[in-house]
C-alpha positions, 0 to 999 in steps of 0.5 A: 449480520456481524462481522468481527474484523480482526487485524494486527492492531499495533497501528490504525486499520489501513486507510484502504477498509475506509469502506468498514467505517464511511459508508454502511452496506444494508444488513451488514455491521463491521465490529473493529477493535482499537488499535493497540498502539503501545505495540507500535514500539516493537515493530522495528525489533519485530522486523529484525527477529520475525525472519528467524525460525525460532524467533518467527515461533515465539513471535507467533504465539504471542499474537496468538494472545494479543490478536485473538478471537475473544469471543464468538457468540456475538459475531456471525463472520469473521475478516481476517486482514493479512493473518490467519485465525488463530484457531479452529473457527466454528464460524463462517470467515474470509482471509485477505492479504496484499501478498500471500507472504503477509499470512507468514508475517512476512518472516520465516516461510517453513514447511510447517507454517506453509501447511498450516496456512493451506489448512485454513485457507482450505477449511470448509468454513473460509467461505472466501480467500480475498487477494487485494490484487491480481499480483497478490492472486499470483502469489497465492497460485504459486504458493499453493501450486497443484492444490490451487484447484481445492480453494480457487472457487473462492478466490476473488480479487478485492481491491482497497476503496478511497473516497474522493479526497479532491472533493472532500478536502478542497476547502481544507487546503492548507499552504503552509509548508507547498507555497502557492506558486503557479509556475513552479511544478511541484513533485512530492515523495512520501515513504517511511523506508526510503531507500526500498521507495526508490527516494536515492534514485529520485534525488540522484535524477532531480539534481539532473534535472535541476541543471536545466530546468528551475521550475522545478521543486520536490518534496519528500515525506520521510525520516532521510538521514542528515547525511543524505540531506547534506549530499543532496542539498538543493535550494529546491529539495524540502524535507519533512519528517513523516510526523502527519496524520493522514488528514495533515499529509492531505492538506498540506502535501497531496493537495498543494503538489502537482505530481506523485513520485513513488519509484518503489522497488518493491511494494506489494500494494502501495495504499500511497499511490491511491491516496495520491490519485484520489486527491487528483495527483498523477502518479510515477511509479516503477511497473512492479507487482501492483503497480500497473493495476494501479496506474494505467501508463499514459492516462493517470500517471507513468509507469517507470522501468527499474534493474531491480525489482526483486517481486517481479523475478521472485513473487515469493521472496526467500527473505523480507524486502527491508531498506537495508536491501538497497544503494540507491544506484539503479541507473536504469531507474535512474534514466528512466525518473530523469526521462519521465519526469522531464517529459511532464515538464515539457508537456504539462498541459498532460497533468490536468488531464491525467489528474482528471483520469486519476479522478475517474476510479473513485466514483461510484462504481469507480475501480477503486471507489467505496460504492464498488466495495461495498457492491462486492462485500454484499454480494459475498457476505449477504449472496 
C-alpha cells in the first residue's frame, strides 16, 4: 500500500512523522515530497495577511497549485497533515492536525470555510480524522458542536513519535558552546517567537534568581532583539541565534543542558518539548492545551501555572496567537518560574531521575515512541 503525505511544504515535514522515514511498517510505503524551500521566505507576509477574509481567499487558492494532488493512479491513501484536499478525493485519506484552527490555515475562521471543512472531514471516503492530542479532540468537538456524532467513529487521537535521542546521540555530544561544568546547573530555552514562549517571563525570573544563587546558567535558542539582550545582561545568560539544525540543536544544546524551559503561553503541541525529553532533558512547561499530555508534573518535569494562557479560556481563538500578543509581564508566571526552578535547584538530585522518566515514553510501546506509531498506523490503514 501507498500512502501520499501531503503537507505545506515550505519548510521539512515536522520531526514528529519521523516514523514515515526511520522505521518501515510491513505492507505500508510513505511517498513525501520535497520541501519546496524557496516558500519559506513568504511565510512572515503569509502571517501578517492570511487573518483577512479577502487575503485568506487568495492565499488559499494559491495552495491550491502549490500543495496539490498531482496525481491519483499511483497512490492507494492519501495523509493530509494540518490542511484539507484540495478537492473531491476518489480515494481513501485521513486528516490530522495539532488544533482544528490549523485546516483554516490559522486565518480567518468564516461560515464558508467552516462548512467546507466539515464536508471533508464527513465525506465518506476520509476513513480517519486523527487529532494529534487530546487538546487538539477538544477542538474538533467544539468546532463541530451537535454534528460531532456524524464523524466521531473515526476520530482517534495520534500523538507525534521521536526515537531516543539520548542513545542515538551520546557519542555525538558536542561541548562547544555548553562548557562541561559539573557544578553549574544548566537551563535552556529554545522558541522562534519569543515573547509568545514565555522567554520575558523566564528572564525576568532568572535574574531573580541570579541574586541568590550563582550556579546557575541558561541558555536561549532564539532570534532576541539587541535591545532585550542589553536589559537582561547577565554574565550567566547566553544567547544564540536559532541558526541550527536539528542534529546541531541535539549536539550542542539539548545534550549538554540540564533542564528544558519552555513557559509557553500558547502552543498548540510544542514538538520542543518532545525533543528535549527524548534527549532525557526534564521539561518546565506552563499546564495549557497539550502541555499536561506531554509532561506529567513531578515525574518527568513541572508544569507551571500562567494568567495568560488564551487556548485555555478560548480553544478556538478568534485570531491568530502571534508574538505581537504579549509583554512578557505575567507576574504569576513570573512567581511561579522563580519557585519551580529554585525547587530543582534545591533538590537536584530529582533531575536524574526525572530525566530517567522523560526516557520511559520513548521506548518500544513508549507513549510517544516510533513502535507505538507505527502500531497505531497498521492498524488504520491495513485493519
Amino acid at each position: 500500500m501507498n500512502i501520499k503525505v501531503i503537507y505545506r511544504n515550505y519548510i521539512p515535514l515536522y520531526s514528529g512523522y519521523c516514523s514515515f522515514w526511520l522505521s518501515k511498517i510491513p505492507g505500508i510505503s510513505f511517498e513525501i515530497s520535497k520541501p519546496k524551500i524557496f516558500l519559506n521566505k513568504f511565510y512572515n507576509a503569509y502571517r501578517l495577511i492570511n487573518k483577512f477574509p479577502f487575503f485568506s481567499n487568495i492565499i488559499h487558492f494559491v495552495q491550491k497549485i502549490l500543495f496539490s494532488e498531482k496525481s491519483y493512479d499511483d497512490d492507494d491513501w492519501y495523509f493530509y497533515t494540518g490542511m484539507l484536499p484540495i478537492k473531491n478525493i476518489k480515494k481513501p485519506y485521513v486528516i490530522d492536525f495539532e488544533h482544528i484552527h490549523a485546516l483554516f490555515n490559522f486565518g480567518h475562521i468564516s461560515k464558508e470555510k467552516k462548512k467546507l471543512i466539515f464536508k471533508y472531514l464527513s465525506d465518506n471516503n476520509c476513513k480517519w480524522i486523527l487529532p494529534w492530542s487530546i487538546a487538539a479532540k477538544k477542538t474538533l468537538r467544539i468546532f463541530s458542536e451537535s454534528e460531532i456524532e456524524k464523524i466521531e467513529k473515526k476520530v482517534k487521537v495520534l500523538y507525534p513519535a521521536l526515537p531516543n535521542y539520548k542513545d542515538l546521540y551520546k557519542n555525538k555530544i558536542d561541548h562547544v558552546f555548553v562548557k562541561n561544568k559539573k557544578k553549574i546547573k544548566k537551563f535552556l530555552f529554545i522558541g522562534k517567537e519569543y515573547r509568545r514562549k514565555g522567554l520575558i517571563e523566564t528572564l525576568i525570573a532568572f535574574t531573580q534568581i541570579f541574586k541568590e544563587r550563582t550556579d546557575v546558567e541558561l541558555y536561549c535558542v532564539t532570534p532576541v532583539s539587541n535591545d532585550i539582550k542589553n536589559i537582561y545582561n547577565h554574565k550567566n545568560i547566553f544567547y544564540f541565534k536559532p541558526e541550527f539544525t536539528l542534529d546541531e540543536l541535539i549536539t550542542k544544546f539539548f545534550m549538554t543542558c540540564d533542564v528544558f524551559i519552555l513557559p509557553t503561553h500558547a502552543d498548540t503541541f510544542g514538538m520542543v518539548l518532545l525533543e528535549a525529553l527524548s534527549c532525557g532533558m526534564p521539561v518546565i512547561t506552563t499546564k495549557q492545551f497539550a502541555g499536561a499530555e506531554i509532561v506529567n508534573d513531578g515525574k518527568n518535569g513541572l508544569l507551571l501555572n500562567s494568567g495568560d494562557l488564551p487556548l485555555e479560556t478560548n480553544l478556538i481563538p478568534k485570531v491568530e496567537i502571534t508574538d505581537k500578543t504579549y509583554k512578557g509581564n505575567d507576574g504569576i508566571l513570573i512567581d511561579e518560574i522563580i519557585k519551580k526552578v529554585s525547587y530543582l535547584c534545591q533538590n537536584w538530585n530529582l533531575v536524574s531521575k526525572m530525566s530517567l522518566q522523560a526516557l520511559i515514553d520513548f521506548k518500544p510501546n513508549g507513549k510517544f515512541s516510533i513502535s507505538t506509531r507505527n502500531k497505531k498506523l497498521k492498524a488504520l490503514f491495513l485493519g
